[in-house]
VEXKEGU-197506 format. One record per residue (C-alpha): x, y, z; residue in one letter. Coordinates in pm, whole numbers, padded with zeros to 5 digits, always signed. Layout:
XYZa;...
***
This chain:
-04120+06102+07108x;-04256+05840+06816x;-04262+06009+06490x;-04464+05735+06311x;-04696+05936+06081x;-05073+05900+06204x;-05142+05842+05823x;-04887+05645+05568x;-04762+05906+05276x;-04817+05889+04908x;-04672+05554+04860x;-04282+05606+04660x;-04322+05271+04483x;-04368+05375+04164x;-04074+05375+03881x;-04100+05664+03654x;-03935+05536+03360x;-04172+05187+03417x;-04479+05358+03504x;-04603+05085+03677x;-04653+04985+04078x;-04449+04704+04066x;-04151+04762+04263x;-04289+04628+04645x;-04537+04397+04738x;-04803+04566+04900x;-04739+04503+05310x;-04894+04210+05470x;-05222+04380+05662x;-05094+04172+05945x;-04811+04348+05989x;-04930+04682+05852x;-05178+04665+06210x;-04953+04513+06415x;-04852+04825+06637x;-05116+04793+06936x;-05001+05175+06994x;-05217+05296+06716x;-05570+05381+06781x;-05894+05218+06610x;-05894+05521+06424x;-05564+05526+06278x;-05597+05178+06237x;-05926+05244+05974x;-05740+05555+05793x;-05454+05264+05731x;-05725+05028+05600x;-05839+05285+05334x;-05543+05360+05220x;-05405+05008+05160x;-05726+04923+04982x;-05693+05204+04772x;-05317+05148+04680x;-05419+04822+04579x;-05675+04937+04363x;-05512+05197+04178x;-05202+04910+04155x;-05396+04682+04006x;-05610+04901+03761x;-05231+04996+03659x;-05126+04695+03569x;-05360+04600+03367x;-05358+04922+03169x;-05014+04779+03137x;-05048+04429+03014x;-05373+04571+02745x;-05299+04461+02391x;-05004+04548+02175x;-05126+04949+02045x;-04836+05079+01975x;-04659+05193+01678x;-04360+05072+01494x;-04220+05440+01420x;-03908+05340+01561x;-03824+05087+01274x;-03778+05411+01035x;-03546+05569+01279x;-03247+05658+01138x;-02997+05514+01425x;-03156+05183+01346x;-03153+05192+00992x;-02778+05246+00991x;-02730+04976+01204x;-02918+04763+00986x;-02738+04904+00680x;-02382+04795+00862x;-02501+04466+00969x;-02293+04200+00801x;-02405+03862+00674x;-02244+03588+00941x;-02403+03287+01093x;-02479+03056+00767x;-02416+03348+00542x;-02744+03524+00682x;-02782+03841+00850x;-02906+03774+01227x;-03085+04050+01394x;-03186+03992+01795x;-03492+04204+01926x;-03559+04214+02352x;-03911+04341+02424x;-03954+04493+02823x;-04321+04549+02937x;-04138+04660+03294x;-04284+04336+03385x;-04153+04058+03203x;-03859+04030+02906x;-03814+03825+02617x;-03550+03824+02338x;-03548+03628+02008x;-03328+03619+01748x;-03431+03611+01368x;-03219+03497+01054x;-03235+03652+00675x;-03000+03617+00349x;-03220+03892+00231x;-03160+04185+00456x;-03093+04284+00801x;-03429+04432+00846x;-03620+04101+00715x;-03419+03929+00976x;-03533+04208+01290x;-03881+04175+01156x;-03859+03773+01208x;-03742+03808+01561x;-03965+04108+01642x;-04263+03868+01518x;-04157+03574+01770x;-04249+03848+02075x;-04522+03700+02330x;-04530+03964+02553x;-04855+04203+02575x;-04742+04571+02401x;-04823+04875+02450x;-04722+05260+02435x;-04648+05301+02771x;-04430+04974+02832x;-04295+04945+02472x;-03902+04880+02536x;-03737+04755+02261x;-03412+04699+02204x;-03215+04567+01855x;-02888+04392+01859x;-02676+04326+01502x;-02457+04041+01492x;-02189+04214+01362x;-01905+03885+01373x;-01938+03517+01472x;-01643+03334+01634x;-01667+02970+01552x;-01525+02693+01818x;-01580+02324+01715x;-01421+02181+02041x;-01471+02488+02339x;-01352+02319+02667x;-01606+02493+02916x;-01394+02453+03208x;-01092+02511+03071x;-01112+02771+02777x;-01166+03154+02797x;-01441+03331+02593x;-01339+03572+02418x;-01410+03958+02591x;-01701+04104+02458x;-01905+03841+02333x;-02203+03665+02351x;-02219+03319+02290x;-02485+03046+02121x;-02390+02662+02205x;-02455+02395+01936x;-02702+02509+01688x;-02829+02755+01819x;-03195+02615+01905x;-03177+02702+02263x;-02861+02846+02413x;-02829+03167+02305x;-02698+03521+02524x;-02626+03795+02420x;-02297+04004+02554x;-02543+04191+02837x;-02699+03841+02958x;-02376+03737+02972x;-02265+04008+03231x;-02626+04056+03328x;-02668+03665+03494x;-02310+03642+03595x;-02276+03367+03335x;-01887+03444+03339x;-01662+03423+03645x;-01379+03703+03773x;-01132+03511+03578x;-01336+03469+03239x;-01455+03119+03228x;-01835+03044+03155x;-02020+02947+03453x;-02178+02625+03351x;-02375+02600+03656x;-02547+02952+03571x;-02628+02855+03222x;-02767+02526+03363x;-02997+02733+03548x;-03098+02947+03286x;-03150+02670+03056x;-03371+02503+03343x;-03623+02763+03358x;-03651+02832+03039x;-03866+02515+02946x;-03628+02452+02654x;-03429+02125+02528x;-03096+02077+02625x;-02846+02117+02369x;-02744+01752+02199x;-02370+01896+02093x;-02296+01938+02452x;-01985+01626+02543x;-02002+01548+02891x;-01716+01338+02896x;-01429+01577+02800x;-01599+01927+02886x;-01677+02001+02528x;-01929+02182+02312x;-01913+02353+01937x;-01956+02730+02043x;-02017+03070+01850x;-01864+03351+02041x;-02118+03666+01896x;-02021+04039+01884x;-02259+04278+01842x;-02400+04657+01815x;-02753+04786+01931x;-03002+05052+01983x;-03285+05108+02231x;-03588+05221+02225x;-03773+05366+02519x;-04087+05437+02350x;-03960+05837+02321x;-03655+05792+02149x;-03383+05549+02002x;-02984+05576+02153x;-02734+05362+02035x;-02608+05135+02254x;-02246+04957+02332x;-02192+04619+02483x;-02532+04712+02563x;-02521+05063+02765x;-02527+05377+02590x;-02266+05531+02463x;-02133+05879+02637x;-01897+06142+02581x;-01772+06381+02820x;-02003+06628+02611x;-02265+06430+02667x;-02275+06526+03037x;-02522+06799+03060x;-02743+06912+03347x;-03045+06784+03231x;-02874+06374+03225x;-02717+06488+03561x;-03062+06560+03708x;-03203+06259+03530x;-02970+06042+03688x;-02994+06171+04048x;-03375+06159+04033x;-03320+05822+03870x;-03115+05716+04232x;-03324+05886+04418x;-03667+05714+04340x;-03473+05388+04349x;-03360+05474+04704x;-03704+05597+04808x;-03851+05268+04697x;-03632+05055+04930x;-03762+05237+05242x;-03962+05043+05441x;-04202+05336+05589x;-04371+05183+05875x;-04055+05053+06019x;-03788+05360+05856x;-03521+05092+05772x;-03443+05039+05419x;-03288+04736+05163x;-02957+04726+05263x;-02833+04472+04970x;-02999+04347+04640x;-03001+04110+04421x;-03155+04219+04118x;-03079+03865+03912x;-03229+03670+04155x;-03493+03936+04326x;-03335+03859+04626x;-03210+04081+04908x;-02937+03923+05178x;-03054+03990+05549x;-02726+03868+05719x;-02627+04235+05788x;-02759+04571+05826x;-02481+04834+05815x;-02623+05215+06031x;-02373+05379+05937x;-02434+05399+05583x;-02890+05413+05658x;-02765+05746+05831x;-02501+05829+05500x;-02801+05736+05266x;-03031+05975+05456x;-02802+06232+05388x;-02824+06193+05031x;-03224+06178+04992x;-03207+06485+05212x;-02927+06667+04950x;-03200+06556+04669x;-03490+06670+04804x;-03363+07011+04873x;-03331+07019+04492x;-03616+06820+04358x;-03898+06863+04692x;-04084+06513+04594x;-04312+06394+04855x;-04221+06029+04823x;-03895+06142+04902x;-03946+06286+05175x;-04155+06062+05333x;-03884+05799+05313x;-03616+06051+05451x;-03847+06093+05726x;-03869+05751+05809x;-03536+05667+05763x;-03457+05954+06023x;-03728+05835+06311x;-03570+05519+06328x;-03246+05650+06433x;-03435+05870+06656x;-03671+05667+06771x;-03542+05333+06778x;-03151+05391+06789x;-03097+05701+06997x;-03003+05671+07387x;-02884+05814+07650x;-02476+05812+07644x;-02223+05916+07892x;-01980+06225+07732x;-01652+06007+07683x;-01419+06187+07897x;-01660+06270+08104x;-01866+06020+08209x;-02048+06180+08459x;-02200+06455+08206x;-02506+06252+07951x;-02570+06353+07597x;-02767+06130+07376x;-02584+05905+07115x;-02707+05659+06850x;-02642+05313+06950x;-02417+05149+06635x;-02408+04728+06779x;-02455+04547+06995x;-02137+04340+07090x;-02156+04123+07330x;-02461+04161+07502x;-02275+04546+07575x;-02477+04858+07371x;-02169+05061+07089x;-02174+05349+06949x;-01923+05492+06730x;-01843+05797+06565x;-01917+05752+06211x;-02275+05674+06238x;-02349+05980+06494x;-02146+06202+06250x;-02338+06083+05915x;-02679+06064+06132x;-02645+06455+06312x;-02527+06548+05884x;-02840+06404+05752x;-03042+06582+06006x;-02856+06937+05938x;-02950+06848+05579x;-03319+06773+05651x;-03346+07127+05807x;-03164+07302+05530x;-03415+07127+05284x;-03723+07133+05462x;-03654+07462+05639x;-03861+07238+05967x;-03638+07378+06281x;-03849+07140+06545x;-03872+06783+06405x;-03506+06722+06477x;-03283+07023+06606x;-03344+06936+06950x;-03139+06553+06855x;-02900+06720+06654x;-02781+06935+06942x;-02748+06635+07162x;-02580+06454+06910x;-02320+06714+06849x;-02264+06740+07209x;-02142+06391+07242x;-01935+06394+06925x;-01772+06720+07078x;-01714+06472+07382x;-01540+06236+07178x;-01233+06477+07042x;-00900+06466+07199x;-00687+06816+07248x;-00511+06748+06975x;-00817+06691+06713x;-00809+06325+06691x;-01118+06134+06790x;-01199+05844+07009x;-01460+05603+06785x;-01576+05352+06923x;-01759+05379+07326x;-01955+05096+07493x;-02210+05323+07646x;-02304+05074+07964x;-01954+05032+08095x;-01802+05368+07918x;-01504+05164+07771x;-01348+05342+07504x;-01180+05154+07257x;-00873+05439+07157x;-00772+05152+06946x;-01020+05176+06675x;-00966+05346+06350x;-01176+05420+06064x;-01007+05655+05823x;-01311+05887+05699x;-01534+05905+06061x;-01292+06214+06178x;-01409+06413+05830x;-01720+06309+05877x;-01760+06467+06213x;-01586+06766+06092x;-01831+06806+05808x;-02114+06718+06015x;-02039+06967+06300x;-01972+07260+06025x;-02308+07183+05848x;-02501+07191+06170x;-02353+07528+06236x;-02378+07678+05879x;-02734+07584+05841x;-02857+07668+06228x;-02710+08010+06100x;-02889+08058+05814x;-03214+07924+05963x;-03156+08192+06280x;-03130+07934+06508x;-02956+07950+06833x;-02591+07833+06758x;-02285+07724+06956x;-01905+07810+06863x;-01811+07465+06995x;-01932+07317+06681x;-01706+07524+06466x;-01420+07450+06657x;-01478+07076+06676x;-01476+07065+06275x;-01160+07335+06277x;-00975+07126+06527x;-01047+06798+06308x;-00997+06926+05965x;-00633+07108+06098x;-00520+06744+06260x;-00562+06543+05965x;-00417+06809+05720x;-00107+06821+05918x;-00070+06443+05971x;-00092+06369+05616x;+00164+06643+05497x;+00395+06355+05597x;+00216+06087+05423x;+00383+05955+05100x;+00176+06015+04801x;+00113+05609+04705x;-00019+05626+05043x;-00205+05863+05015x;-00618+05852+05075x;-00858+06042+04881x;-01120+06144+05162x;-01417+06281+05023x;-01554+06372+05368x;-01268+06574+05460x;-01338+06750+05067x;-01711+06807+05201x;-01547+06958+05521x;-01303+07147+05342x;-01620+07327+05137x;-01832+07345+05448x;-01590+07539+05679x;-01370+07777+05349x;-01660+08043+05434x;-01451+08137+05805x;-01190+07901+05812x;-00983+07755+05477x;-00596+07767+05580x;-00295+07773+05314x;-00231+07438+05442x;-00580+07339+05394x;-00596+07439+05056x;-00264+07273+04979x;-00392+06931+05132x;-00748+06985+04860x;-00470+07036+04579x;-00256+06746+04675x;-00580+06515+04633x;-00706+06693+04360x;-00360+06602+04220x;-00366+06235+04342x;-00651+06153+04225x;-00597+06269+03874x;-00236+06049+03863x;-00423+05744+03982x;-00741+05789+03706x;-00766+05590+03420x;-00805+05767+03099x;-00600+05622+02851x;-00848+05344+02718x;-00844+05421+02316x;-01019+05090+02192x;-01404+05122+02163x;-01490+04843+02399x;-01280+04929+02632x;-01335+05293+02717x;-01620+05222+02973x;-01369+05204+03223x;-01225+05532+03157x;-01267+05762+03476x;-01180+05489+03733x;-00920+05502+03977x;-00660+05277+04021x;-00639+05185+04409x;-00263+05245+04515x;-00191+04853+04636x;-00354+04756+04299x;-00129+04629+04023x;-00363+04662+03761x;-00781+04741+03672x;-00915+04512+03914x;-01288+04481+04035x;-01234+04710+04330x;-01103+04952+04095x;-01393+04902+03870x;-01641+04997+04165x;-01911+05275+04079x;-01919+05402+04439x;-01514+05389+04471x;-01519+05653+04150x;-01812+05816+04321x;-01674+05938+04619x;-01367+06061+04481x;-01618+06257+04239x;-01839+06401+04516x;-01587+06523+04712x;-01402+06689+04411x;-01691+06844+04324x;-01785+06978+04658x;-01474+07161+04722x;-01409+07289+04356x;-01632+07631+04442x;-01334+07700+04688x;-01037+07557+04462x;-01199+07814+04191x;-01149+08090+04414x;-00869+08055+04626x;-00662+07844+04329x;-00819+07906+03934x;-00557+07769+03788x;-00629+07401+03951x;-00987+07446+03893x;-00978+07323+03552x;-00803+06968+03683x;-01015+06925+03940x;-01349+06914+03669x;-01165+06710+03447x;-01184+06472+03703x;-01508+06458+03831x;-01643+06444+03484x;-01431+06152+03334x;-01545+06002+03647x;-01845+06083+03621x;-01882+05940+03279x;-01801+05635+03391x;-02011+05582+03701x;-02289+05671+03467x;-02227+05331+03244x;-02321+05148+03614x;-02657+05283+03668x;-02970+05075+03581x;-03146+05254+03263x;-03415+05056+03139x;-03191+04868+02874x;-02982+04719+03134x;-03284+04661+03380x;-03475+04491+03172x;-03252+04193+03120x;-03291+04144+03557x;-03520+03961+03734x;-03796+04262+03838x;-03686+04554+03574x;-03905+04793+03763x;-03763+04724+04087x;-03415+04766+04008x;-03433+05092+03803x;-03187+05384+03849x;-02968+05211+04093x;-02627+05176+04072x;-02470+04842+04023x;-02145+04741+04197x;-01940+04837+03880x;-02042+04805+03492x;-01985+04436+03511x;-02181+04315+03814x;-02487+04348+03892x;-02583+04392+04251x;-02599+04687+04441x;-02657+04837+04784x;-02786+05161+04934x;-02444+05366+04948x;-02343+05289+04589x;-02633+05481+04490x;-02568+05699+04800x;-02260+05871+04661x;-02329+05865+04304x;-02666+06038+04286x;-02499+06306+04518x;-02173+06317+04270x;-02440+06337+03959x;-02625+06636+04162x;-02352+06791+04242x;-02182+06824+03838x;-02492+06923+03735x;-02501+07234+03995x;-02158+07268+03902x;-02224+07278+03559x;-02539+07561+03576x;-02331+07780+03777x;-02068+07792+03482x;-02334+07828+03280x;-02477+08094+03468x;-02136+08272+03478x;-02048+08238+03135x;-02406+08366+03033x;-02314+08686+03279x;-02035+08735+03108x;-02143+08721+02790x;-02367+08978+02822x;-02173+09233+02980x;-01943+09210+02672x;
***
């Protein structure tokens, strides 16, 4: 059955921090009426609607480009004054103050120069801004040159930059970046040398002249290497900033940031979904607006379904659901066939097909498992027992088919031929299965639906294979899998095993060895919370990764209810790690002071980049984190909540 909606939903483009309908281009009307299914009727209700979204999106935007109103209150702050107070004289024995102004539209940044005072110098470069102002799009952010590293002769090819800095070639009359452009447009490669090509680019759009010092003959340019310290200003408040992201504390980790954050992710995700069609951006490219089409991964549409679903049990936003809704009726109605059980063929269940390989229909295990776990989640959240229980059944009936006597799993089936490739292994599908098959059951239960024991035993008979093949797994090789946490959780209600709870303490246990927390020097202590991979000989970019740190987070989280009861003395290890990594994955996420130095600020707010020094992202990053930043925050109101009990029965 097609679950297209007769009438498009409140339209999720909108970015709350932005305020403004600038994240998607409205849909060609072309391809909005394309679908000779719909009748004339639905076809006029579409009409009116697009005519009205692009009203009310362009009556916003020019609200939002109206002349500068707003107020300079933010000047007397006291974070900023005491940034100006500490700002030292440096370039030409002047104090040099940049300012970046954000409309969520467009950016701009100048620099200004004072032997007076810090503040005449902000003041200069504050005066230089173009832009249109208002209250409503008023970003501002202030950036102290706190030190200038001088090189007469810098061989760009050959030389490294020092970490940290910005950099201004020649006299500074054109090329100038500060540390966050640097990182922001890639302008620096993985092993520290300036990207000439990038800054060629840069410089090419930017209408100005070339620099004159620049030698073209041996590589060479004069070169100030800048450090320095900022604020922002988001038209509410001012935070102080660090290599241009704020600055946070494990303390600083409270429910309200946590819910922030997740709601953050979750309108970012919502954006990307492509209603009329239910898939969503896979990749993007926020420095160049661009977003690679050479793959589409199912698996991870189904994972990120999960997620929305998890947040909109918590938050109930319409947009929301409307895009977890579409992003579920594609698998149904566009990816779900007919599938013979794998061992045996002659009994049909239905399946979601995962490739197509060779002109042959695949399916495998991971994308049934994270598609039937969205749709259990769906149900929990929307308490709606028709849209989709009759698919989930089906779906769990096939991944029951899949599960050899011993627990293991067969992944991968071509469903024409009913070749089963016993060959194929991806670690995390088998938790995956076992989670999904638990949460089906747990949440059919609570809704009063018809249930059927097979379900719990599939997840039992999963969970108890892995736990006792990895009791004889070194611990360097051992995996954190934050499915088989989620399992774990799912199932400790009627099933959670001494060695089951020994395997949750062993990662809980791993994954605190491998963490990085040991980072004492101010610019470096971003990276605190990450964990080292176990092949890895030192902090490299895969360790870096925000949705690496993420899962390990999630997972922790999700099974530290059980840890707390059936093990209180671990429970304290197990937060430790969640938050440090937490705190971490936090610096990766697009606030509006790191979004506003990419190519569409709105478009790119609240999602997570790759790590906190590049830039792109993809659906799963934000995937895991915004259901590791939910999760804390839960975490954190129950102890809370238990605390405040206690309190007042003493």
């Amino acid at each position: 059955m097609n679950r297209r909606r007769s009438q498009p939903p409140k339209s999720p483009g909108s970015s709350k921090a932005f305020g403004i309908l600038n994240a998607h281009k409205p849909m060609p009307l072309s391809e909005l009426f394309s679908n000779a299914g719909e009748d004339k009727g639905q076809r006029t209700r579409l009409m009116k609607y697009t005519v009205v979204t692009l009203l009310v999106t362009a009556v916003i935007a020019l609200i939002a480009l109206r002349p500068n109103s707003t107020s300079n209150n933010w000047m007397d702050n006291s974070l900023v004054l005491s940034l100006l107070k500490n700002t030292p004289k440096s370039k030409n024995n002047q104090f040099v103050v940049f300012v970046t102004h954000c409309n969520g539209l467009n950016t701009e940044t100048h620099f200004g120069q004072s032997e007076a005072s810090a503040k005449q110098a902000m003041m200069r470069a504050f005066g230089k801004i173009k832009l249109p102002r208002d209250d409503v799009h008023n970003y501002i952010k202030v950036d102290s040159v706190m030190g200038v590293e001088s090189v007469p002769s810098f061989n760009y090819v050959e030389d490294t930059p020092p970490l940290h800095s910005g950099f201004a070639v020649g006299n500074w009359d054109s090329l100038v970046f500060l540390y966050e452009q640097v990182t922001g447009s890639a302008l620096v490669d993985r092993h520290g040398k300036l990207r000439w090509d990038h800054i060629g680019k840069i410089w090419a759009s930017s209408g100005q002249k070339w620099p004159t010092d620049v030698n073209y003959d041996d590589f060479t340019a004069p070169m100030d290497f800048i450090r320095t310290q900022g604020v922002f200003y988001d038209g509410k408040q001012v935070v102080s900033l660090l290599k241009g992201k704020r600055v946070l504390q494990l303390r600083d980790l409270t429910p309200q940031l946590l819910h922030e954050s997740a709601e953050m992710a979750g309108d970012y995700l919502a954006r990307q979904v492509h209603l009329e069609k239910g898939t969503m951006v896979y990749r993007y490219r926020p420095r160049s607006d661009t977003e690679p089409t050479d793959e589409y991964n199912l698996t991870r549409h189904a994972g990120t379904a999960y997620a929305m679903a998890v947040l909109y049990r918590t938050y109930k936003d319409p947009a929301l659901l409307a895009a977890l809704q579409a992003t579920l009726d594609y698998l149904v109605d566009e990816q779900l066939v007919e599938c013979p059980m794998a061992y045996r063929p002659s009994d049909m269940a239905k399946c979601i097909i995962n490739e197509v390989y060779r002109g042959h229909k695949w399916t495998q295990l991971g994308v049934n498992s994270l598609g039937l776990l969205a749709m259990a989640e769906y149900m929990e959240a929307t308490k709606d027992t028709i849209r989709y229980y009759g698919v989930a059944q089906e779906i769990a009936k096939w991944i029951g088919g899949t599960q050899h006597e011993d627990g293991s799993f067969v992944q991968d089936q071509d469903i024409e031929t009913n070749r089963l490739d016993e060959e194929s292994y991806v670690r995390y599908y088998p938790g995956e299965a076992a989670f999904a098959m638990a949460r089906l059951y747990n949440v059919a239960t609570s809704l009063k639906l018809n249930t059927q024991d097979s379900w719990k035993e599939v997840a039992i008979a999963a969970m108890d294979y892995i736990v006792d093949r990895e009791s004889d797994v070194e611990d360097e090789d051992f995996v954190n899998d934050h499915w088989m946490m989620y399992a774990a959780a799912e199932v400790s209600p009627w099933h959670f095993t001494k060695p089951m709870l020994t395997f949750v303490l062993r990662t809980g246990r791993v994954a605190q060895d491998r963490q990085i927390r040991h980072h004492d020097d101010e610019m470096d202590r971003d990276r605190n919370g990450i964990y080292l991979r176990p092949d890895a000989t030192g902090e490299d970019l895969q360790s870096l990764s925000s949705c690496a740190t993420a899962t390990k987070s999630e997972g922790l989280c999700a099974v530290y209810p059980a840890v707390q009861k059936h093990a209180p003395e671990s429970a304290k290890m197990i937060l430790d790690s969640v938050k440090w990594g937490i705190r971490y994955q936090l610096g990766a996420q697009f606030q509006p002071e790191q979004a506003m130095y990419m190519k569409k600020p709105a478009k790119i707010l609240g999602a997570m980049a790759k790590n906190i020094m590049q830039t792109e992202t993809r659906n799963d990053f934000s995937q895991h984190n915004l259901s590791s930043f939910l999760c804390l925050a839960r975490m954190l109101e129950a102890l809370e909540a238990e605390e405040g009990g206690a309190s007042a029965v003493q």
